[in-house]
TINU-838689 format. One record per residue: residue number from 0; residue in three letters; x, y, z of N, C-alpha, C in turn. Coordinates in Angstrom, 1 decimal, decimal comma. Example, Ala and Ser with C-alpha at 12.3 -4.5 7.8 and 13.67 -1.06 7.14 Angstrom:
BEGIN
+-----+--------+--------+---------+--------+---------+----------+--------+--------+---------+--------+
! num ! residu ! n_east ! n_north !   n_up ! ca_east ! ca_north !  ca_up ! c_east ! c_north !   c_up !
+-----+--------+--------+---------+--------+---------+----------+--------+--------+---------+--------+
!   0 !    ala !   13,2 !    -5,7 !    7,8 !    12,3 !     -4,5 !    7,8 !   13,2 !    -3,3 !    7,8 !
!   1 !    ser !   12,8 !    -2,2 !    7,1 !    13,7 !     -1,1 !    7,1 !   12,9 !     0,0 !    7,9 !
+-----+--------+--------+---------+--------+---------+----------+--------+--------+---------+--------+
! end
This chain:
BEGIN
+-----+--------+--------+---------+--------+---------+----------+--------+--------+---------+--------+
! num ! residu ! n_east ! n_north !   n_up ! ca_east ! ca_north !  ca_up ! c_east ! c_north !   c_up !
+-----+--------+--------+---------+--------+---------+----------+--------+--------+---------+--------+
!   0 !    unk !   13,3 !    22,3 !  -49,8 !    13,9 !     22,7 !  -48,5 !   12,9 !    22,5 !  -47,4 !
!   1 !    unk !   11,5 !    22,9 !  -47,3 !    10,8 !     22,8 !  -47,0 !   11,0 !    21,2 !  -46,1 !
!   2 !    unk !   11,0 !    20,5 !  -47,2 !    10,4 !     18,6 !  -46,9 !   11,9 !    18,6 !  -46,0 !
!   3 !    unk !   12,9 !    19,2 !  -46,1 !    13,7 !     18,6 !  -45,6 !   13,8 !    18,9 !  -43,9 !
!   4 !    unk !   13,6 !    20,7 !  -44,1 !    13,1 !     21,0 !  -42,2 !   12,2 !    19,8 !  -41,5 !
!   5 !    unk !   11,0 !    19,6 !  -42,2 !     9,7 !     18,5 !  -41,9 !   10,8 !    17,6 !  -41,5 !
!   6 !    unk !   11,0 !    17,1 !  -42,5 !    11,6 !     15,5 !  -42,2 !   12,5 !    15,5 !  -41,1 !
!   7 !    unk !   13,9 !    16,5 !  -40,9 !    14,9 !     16,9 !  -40,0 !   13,9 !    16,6 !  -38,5 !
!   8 !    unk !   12,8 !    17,6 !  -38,3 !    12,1 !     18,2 !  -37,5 !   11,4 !    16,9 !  -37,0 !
!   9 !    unk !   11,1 !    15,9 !  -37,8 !     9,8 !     15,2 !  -37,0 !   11,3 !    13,6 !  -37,1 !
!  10 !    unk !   12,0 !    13,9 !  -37,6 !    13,1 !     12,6 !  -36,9 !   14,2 !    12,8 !  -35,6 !
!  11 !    unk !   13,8 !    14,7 !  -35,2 !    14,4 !     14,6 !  -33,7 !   13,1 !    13,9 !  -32,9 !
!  12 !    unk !   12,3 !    14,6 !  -33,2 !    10,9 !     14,4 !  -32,6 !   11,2 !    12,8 !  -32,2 !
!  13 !    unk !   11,1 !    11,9 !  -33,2 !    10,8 !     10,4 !  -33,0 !   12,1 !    10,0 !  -32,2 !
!  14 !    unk !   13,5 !    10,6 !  -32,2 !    14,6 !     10,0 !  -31,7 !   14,6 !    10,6 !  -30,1 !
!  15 !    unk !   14,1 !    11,9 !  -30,1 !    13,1 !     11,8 !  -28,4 !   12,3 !    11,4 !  -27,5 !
!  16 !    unk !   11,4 !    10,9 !  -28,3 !    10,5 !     10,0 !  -28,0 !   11,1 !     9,0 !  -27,6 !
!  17 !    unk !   12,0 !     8,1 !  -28,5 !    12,5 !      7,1 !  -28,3 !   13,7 !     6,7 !  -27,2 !
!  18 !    unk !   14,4 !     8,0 !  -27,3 !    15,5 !      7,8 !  -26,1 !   14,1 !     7,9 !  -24,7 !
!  19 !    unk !   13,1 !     8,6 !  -24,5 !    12,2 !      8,8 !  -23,5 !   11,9 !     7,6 !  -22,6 !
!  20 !    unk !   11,8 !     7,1 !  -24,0 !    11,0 !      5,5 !  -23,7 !   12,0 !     4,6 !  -23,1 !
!  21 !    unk !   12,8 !     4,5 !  -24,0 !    14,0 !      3,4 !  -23,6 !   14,6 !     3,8 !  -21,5 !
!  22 !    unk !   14,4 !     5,5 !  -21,7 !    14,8 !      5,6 !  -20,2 !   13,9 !     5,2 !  -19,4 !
!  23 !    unk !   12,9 !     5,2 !  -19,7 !    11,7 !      4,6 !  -18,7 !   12,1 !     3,7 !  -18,1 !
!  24 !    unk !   12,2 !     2,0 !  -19,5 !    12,3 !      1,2 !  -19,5 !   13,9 !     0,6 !  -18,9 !
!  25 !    unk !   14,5 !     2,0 !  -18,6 !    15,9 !      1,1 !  -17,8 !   16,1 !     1,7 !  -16,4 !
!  26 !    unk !   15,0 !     2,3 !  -15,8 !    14,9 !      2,6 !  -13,9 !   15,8 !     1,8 !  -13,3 !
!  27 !    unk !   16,2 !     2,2 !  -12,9 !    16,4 !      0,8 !  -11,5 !   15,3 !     0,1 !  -10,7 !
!  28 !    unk !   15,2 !    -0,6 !  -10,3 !    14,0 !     -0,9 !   -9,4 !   13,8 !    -0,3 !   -8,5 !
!  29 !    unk !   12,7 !     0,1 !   -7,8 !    12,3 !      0,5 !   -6,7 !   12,8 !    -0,6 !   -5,6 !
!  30 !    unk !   13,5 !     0,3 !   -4,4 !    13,4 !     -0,7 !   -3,3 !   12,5 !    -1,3 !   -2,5 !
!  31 !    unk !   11,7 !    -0,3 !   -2,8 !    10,1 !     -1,5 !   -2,2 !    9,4 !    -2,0 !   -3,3 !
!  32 !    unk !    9,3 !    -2,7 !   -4,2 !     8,6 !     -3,0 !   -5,1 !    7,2 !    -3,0 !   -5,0 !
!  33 !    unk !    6,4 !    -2,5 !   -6,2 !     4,9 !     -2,7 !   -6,3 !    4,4 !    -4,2 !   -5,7 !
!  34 !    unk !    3,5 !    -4,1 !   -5,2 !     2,5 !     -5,3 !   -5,1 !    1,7 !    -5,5 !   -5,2 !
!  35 !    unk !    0,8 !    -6,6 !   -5,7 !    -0,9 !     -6,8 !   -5,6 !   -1,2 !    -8,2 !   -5,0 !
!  36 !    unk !   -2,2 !    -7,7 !   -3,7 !    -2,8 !     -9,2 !   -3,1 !   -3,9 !    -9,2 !   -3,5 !
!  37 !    unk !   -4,7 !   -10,2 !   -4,2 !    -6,1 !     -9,9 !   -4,6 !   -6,5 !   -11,7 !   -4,2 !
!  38 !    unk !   -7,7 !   -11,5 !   -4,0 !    -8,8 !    -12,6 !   -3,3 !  -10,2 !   -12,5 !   -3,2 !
!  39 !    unk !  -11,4 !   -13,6 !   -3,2 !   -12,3 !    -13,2 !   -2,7 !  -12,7 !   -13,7 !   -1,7 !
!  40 !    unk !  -13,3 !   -13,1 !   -0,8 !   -13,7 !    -12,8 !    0,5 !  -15,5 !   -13,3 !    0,3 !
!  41 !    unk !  -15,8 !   -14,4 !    0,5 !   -17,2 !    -14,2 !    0,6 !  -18,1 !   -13,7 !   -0,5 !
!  42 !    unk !  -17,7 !   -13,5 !   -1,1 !   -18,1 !    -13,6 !   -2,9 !  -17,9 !   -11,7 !   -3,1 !
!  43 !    unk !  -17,0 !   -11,2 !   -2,2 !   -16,3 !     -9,9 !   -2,4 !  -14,8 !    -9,8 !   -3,1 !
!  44 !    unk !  -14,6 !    -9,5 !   -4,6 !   -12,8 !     -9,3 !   -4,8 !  -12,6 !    -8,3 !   -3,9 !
!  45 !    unk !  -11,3 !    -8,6 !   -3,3 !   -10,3 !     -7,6 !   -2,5 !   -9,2 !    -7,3 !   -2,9 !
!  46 !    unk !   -8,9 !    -6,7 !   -3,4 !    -7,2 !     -6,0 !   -4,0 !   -6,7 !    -5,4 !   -2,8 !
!  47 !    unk !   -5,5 !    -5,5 !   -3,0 !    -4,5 !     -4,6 !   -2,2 !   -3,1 !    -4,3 !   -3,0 !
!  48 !    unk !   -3,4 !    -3,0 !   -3,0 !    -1,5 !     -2,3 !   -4,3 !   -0,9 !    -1,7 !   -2,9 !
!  49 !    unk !    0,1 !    -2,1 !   -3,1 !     1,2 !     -1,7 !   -1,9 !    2,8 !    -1,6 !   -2,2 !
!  50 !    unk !    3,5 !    -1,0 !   -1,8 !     5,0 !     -1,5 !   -1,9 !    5,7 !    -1,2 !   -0,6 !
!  51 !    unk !    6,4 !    -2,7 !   -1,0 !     6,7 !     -3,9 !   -0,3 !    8,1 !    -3,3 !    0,1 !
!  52 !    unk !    8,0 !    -2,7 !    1,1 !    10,2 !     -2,9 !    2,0 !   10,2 !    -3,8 !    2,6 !
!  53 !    unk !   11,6 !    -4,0 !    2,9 !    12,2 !     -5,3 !    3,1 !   12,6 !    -4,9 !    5,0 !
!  54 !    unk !   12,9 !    -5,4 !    5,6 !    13,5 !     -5,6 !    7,1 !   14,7 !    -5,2 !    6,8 !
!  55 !    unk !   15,8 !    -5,5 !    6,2 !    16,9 !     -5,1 !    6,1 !   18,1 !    -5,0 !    7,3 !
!  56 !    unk !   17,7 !    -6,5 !    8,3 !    18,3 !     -6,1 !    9,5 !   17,7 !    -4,7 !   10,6 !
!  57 !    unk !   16,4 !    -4,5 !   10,7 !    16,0 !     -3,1 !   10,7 !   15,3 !    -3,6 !   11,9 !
!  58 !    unk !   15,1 !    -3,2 !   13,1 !    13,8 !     -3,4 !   14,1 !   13,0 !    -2,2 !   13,5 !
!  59 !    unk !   11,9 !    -3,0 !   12,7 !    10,3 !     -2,6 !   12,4 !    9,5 !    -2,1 !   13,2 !
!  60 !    unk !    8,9 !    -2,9 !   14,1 !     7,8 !     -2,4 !   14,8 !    8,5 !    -1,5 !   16,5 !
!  61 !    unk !    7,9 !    -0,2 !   16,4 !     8,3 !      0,1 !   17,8 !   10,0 !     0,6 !   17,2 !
!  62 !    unk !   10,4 !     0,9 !   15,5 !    11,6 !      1,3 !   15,6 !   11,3 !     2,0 !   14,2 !
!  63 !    unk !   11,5 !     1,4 !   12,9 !    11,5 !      2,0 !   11,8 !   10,0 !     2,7 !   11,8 !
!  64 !    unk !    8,7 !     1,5 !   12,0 !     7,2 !      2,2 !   12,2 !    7,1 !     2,3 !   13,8 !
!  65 !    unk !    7,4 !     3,6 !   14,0 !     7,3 !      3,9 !   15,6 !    5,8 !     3,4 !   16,0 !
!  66 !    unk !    5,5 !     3,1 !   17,5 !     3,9 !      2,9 !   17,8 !    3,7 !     4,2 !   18,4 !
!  67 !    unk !    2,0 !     3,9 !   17,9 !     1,3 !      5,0 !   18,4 !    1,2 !     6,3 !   17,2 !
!  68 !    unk !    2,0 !     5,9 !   15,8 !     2,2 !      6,9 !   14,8 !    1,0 !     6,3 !   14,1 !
!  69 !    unk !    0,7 !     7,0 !   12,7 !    -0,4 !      6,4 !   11,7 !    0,9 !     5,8 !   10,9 !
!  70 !    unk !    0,7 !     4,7 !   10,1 !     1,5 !      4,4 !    9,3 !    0,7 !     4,1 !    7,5 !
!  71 !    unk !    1,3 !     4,4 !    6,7 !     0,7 !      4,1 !    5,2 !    0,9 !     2,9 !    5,4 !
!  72 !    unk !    1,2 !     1,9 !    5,6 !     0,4 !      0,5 !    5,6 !    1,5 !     0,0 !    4,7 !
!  73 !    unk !    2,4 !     0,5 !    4,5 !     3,5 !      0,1 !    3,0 !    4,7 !     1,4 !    2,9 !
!  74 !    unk !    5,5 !     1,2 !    1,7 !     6,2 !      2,4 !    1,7 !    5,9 !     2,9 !    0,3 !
!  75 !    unk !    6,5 !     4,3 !    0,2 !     5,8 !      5,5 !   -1,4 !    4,6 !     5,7 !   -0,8 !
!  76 !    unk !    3,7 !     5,5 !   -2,0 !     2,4 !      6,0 !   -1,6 !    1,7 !     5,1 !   -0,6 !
!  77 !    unk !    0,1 !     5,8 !   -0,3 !    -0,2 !      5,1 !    0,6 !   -0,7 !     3,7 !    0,1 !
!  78 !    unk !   -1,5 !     2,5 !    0,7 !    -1,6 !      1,5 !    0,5 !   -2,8 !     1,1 !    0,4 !
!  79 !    unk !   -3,5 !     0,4 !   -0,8 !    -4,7 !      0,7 !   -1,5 !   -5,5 !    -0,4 !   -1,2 !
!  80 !    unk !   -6,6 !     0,0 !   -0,8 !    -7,2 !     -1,6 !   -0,8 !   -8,8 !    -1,1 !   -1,2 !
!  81 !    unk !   -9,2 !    -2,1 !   -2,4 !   -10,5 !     -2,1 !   -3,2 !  -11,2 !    -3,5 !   -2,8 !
!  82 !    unk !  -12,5 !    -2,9 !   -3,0 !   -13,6 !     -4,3 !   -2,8 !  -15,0 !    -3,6 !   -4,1 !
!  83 !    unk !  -15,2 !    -4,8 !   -4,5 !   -16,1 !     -4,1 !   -5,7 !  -17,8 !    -4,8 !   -4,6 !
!  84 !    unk !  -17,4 !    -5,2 !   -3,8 !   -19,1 !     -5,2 !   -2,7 !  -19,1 !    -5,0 !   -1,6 !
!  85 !    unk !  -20,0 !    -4,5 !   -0,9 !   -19,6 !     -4,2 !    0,6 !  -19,2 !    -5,4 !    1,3 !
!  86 !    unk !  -18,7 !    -5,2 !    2,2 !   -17,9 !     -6,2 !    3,2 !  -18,2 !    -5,6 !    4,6 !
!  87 !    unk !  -17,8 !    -6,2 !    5,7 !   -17,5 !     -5,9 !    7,0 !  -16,1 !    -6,3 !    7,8 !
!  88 !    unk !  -15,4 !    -5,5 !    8,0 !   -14,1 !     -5,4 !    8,3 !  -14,3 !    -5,0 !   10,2 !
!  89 !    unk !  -13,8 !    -6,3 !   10,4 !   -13,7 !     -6,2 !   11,8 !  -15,2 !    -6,2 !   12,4 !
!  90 !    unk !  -16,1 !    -6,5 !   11,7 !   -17,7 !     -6,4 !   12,2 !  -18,0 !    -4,7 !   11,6 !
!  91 !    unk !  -17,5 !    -3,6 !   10,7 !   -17,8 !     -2,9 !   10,6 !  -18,2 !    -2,9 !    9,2 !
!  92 !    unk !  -20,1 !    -2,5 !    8,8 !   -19,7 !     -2,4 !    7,3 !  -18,5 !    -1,0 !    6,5 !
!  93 !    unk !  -18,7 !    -1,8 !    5,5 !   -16,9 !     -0,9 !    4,7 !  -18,0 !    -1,1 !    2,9 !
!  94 !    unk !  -18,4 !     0,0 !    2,4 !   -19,4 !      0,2 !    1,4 !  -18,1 !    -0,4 !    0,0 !
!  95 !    unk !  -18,8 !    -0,8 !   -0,8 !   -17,9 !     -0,9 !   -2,0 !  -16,9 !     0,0 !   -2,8 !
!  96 !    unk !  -15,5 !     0,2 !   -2,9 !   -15,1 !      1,3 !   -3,1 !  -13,6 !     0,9 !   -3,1 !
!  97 !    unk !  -13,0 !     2,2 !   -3,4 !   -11,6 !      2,2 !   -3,1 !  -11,0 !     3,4 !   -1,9 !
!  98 !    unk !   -9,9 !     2,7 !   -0,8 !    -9,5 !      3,3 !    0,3 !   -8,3 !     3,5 !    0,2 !
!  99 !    unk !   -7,6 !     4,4 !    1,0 !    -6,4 !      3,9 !    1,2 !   -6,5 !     3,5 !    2,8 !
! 100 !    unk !   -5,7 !     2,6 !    2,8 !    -5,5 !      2,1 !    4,6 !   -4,2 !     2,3 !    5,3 !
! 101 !    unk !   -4,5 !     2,8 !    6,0 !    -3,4 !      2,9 !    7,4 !   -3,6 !     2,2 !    8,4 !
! 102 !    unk !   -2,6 !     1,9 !    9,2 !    -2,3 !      1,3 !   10,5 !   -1,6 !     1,9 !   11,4 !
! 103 !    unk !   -2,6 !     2,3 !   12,8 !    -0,9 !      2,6 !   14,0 !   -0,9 !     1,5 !   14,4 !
! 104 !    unk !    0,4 !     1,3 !   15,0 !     0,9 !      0,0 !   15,4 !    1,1 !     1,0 !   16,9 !
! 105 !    unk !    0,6 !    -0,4 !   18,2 !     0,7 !     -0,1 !   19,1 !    0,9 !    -1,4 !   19,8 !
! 106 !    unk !    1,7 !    -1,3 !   21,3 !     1,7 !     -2,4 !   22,2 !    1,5 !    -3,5 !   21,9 !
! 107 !    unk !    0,1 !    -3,5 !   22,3 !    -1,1 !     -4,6 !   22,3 !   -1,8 !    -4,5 !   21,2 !
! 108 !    unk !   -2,6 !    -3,5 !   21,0 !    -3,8 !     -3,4 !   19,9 !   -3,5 !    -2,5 !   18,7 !
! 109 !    unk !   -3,4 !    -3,0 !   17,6 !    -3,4 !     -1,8 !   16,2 !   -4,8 !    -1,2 !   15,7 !
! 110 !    unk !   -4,8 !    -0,1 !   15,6 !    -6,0 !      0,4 !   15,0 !   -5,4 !     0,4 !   13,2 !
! 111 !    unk !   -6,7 !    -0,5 !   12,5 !    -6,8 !     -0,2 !   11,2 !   -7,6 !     0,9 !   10,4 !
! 112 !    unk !   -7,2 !     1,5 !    9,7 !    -7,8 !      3,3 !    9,3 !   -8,3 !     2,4 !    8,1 !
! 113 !    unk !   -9,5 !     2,9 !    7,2 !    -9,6 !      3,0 !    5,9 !  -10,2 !     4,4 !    5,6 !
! 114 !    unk !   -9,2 !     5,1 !    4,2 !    -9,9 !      6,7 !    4,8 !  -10,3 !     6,5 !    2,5 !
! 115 !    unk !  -11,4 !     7,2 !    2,8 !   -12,2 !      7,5 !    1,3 !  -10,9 !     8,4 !    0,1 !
! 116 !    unk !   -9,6 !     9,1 !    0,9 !    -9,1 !      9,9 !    0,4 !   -7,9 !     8,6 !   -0,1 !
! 117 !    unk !   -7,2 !     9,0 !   -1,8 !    -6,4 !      8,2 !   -2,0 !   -5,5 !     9,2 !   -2,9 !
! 118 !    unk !   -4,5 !     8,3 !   -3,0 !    -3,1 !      8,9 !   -3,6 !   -2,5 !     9,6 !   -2,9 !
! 119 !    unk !   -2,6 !     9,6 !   -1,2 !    -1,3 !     10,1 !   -0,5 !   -0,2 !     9,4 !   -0,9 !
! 120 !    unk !    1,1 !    10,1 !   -0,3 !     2,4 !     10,1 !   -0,3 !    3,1 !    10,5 !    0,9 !
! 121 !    unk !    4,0 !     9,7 !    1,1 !     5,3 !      9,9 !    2,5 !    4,5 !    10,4 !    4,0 !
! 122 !    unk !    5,5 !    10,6 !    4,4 !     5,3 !     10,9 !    5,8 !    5,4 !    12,3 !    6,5 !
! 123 !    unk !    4,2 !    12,9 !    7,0 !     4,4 !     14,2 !    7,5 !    6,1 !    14,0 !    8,4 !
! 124 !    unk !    6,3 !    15,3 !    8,5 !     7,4 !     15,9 !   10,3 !    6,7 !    15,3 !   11,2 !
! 125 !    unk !    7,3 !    14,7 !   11,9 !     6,5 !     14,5 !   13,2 !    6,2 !    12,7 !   13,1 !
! 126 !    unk !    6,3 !    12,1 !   11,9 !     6,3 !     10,5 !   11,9 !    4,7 !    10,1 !   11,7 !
! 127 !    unk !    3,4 !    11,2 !   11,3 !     2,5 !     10,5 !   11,0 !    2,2 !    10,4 !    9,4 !
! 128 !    unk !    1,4 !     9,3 !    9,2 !     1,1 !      9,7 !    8,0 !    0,5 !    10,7 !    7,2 !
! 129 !    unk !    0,4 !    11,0 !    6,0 !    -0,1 !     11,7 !    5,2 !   -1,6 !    11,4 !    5,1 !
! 130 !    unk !   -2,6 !    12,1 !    5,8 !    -4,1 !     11,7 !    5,7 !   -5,1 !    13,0 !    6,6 !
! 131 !    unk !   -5,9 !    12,8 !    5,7 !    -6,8 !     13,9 !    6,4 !   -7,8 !    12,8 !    7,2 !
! 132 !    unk !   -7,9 !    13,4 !    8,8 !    -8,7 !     11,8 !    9,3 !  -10,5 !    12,3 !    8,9 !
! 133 !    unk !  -10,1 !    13,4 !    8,9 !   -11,7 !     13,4 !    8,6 !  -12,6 !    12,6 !    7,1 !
! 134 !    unk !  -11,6 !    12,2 !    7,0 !   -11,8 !     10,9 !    5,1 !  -11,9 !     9,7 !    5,4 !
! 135 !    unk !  -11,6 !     9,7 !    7,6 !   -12,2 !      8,3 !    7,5 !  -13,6 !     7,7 !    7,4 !
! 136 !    unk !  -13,5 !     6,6 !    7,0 !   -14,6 !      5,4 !    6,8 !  -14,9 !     4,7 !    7,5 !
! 137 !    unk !  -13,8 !     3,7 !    8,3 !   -13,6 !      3,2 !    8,7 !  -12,5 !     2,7 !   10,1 !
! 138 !    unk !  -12,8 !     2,8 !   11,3 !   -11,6 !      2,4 !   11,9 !  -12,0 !     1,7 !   12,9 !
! 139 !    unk !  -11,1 !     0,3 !   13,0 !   -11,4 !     -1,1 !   14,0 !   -9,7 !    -1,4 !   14,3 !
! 140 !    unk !  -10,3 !    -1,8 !   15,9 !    -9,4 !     -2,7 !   16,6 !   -8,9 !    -4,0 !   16,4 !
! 141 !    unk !   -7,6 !    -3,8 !   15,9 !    -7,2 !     -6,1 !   15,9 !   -5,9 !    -5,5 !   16,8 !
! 142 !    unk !   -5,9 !    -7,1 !   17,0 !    -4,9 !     -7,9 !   18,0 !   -3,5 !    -8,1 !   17,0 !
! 143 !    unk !   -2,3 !    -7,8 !   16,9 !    -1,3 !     -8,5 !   16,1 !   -1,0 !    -9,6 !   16,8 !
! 144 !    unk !   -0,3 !   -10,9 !   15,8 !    -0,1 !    -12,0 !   16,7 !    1,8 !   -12,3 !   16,2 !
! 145 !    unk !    2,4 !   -12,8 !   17,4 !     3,9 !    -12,8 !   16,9 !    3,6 !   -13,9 !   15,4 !
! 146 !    unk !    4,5 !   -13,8 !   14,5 !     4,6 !    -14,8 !   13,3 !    5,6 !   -15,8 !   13,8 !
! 147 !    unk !    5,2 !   -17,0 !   13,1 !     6,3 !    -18,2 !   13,5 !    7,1 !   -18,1 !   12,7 !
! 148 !    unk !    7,2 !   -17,6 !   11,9 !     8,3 !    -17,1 !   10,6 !    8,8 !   -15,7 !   10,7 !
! 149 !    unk !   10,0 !   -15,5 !   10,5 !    10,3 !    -14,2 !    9,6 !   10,3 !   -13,8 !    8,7 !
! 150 !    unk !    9,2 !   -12,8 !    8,2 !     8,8 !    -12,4 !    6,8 !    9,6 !   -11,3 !    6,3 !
! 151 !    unk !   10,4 !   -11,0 !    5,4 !    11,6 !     -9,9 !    5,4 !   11,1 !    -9,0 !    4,4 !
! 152 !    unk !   10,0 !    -9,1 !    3,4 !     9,4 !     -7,8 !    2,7 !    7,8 !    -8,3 !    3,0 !
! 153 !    unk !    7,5 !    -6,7 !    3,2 !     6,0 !     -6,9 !    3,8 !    5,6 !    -7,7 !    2,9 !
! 154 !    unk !    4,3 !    -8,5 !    3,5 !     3,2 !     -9,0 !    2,6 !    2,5 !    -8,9 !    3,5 !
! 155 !    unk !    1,2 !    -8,4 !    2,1 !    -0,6 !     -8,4 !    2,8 !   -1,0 !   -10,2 !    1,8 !
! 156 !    unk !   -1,9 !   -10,6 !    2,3 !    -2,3 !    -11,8 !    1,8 !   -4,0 !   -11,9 !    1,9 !
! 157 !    unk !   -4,8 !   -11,8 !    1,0 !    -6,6 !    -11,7 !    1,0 !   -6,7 !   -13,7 !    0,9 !
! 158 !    unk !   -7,1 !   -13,8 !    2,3 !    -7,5 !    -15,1 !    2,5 !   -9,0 !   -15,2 !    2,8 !
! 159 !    unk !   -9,3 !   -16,7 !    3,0 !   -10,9 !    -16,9 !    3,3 !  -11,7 !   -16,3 !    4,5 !
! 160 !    unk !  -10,7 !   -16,0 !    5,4 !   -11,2 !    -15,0 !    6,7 !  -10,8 !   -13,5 !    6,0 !
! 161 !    unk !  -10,2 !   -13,0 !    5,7 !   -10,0 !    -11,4 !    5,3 !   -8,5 !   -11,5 !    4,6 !
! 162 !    unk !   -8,1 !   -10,5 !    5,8 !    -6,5 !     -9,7 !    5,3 !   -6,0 !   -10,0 !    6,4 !
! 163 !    unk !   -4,0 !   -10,6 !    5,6 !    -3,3 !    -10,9 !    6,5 !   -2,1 !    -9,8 !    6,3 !
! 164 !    unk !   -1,7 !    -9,0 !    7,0 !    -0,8 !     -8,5 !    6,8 !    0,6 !    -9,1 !    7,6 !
! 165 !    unk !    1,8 !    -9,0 !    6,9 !     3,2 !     -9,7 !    7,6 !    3,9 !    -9,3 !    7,3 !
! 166 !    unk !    5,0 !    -8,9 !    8,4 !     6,5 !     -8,4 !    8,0 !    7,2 !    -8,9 !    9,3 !
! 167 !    unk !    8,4 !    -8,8 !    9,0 !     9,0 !     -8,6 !   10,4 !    8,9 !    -9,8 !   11,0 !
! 168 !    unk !    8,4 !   -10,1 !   12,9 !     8,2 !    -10,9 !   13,1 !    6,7 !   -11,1 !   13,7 !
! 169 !    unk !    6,1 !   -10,3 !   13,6 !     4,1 !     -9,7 !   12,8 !    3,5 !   -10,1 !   12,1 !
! 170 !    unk !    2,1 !   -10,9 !   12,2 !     1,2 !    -11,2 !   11,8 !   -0,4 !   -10,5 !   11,8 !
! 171 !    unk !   -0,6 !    -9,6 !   11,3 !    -1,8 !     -8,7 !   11,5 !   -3,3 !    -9,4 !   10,8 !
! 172 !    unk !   -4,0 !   -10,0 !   11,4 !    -5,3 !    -10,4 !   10,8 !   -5,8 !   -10,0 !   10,9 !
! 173 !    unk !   -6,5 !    -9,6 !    9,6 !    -7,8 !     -8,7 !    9,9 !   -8,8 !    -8,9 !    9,4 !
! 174 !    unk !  -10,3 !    -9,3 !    9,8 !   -11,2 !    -10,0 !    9,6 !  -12,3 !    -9,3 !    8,6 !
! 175 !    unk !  -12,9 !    -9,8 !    7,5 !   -13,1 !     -9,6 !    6,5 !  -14,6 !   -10,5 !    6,1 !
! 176 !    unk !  -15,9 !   -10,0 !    6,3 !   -17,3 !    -11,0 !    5,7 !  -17,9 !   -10,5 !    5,0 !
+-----+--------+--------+---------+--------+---------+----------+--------+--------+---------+--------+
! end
């Protein structure tokens, strides 16, 4: 009687497990999907995990990412960017490490954040991001430049100059030695 509790007992076990798994494996997708831009920079790898929303007919800049707010750089959590050697970002050194990065988007000029603190999530009341600034590292001035394209789900891109970020109708370079 015994073997048969065991046996009963450890084949819910595995048939829970199993339904577990299978629900994992049938999500729906995320509407922003995961991403990874990875490159090297001057004999530096650069990753970037982010996920990716789309435009959706949406005015972006100055409407969905208001200016003048901090933005997670992406949607879900915040937006990750690793370098396994130091670098200089914008002329600033940036030590080897992992960040998360934010951007406000403004007018003319965006300030780029890199803050030591990672695995934020969403967006305070009020439209800023989720970040303690005192975790920054890092923060430099770039220029956005209009894109000659319409990019309809963000992409960041680690080219031979740095980081390109694009969505919308935005081109954010940002300089990387």
């Amino acid at each position: 009687m015994k073997t048969l509790n065991r046996t009963s007992l450890l084949s819910l076990l595995l048939a829970l497990l199993t339904l577990t798994a299978y629900a994992q494996e049938n999500r729906p997708p995320r509407s922003s999907p995961a991403m990874t831009a990875s490159g090297t920079v001057r004999g530096a790898n650069i990753t970037v995990r982010y996920n990716s929303p789309a435009v959706k007919g949406r005015t972006i800049w100055g409407g969905l990412v208001p200016y003048d707010k901090i933005w997670r750089a992406g949607a879900n959590e915040a937006t990750i960017l690793e370098t396994d050697k130091e670098i200089k970002v914008e002329g600033k050194a940036l030590p080897a490490g992992k960040y998360s990065l934010f951007i406000m988007p403004a007018e003319k000029e965006w300030t780029v954040i890199l803050n030591s603190q990672t695995g934020q999530w969403g967006i305070k009341r009020g439209g800023d991001a989720n970040l303690d600034r005192a975790n920054d590292v890092l923060t430099a001035t770039v220029k956005p430049k209009k894109a000659k394209d319409m990019t309809e789900q963000l992409t960041y891109e680690v080219t031979s100059k740095g980081l390109v970020m694009k969505w919308e109708n935005v081109e954010l370079p940002i300089s990387i030695k």
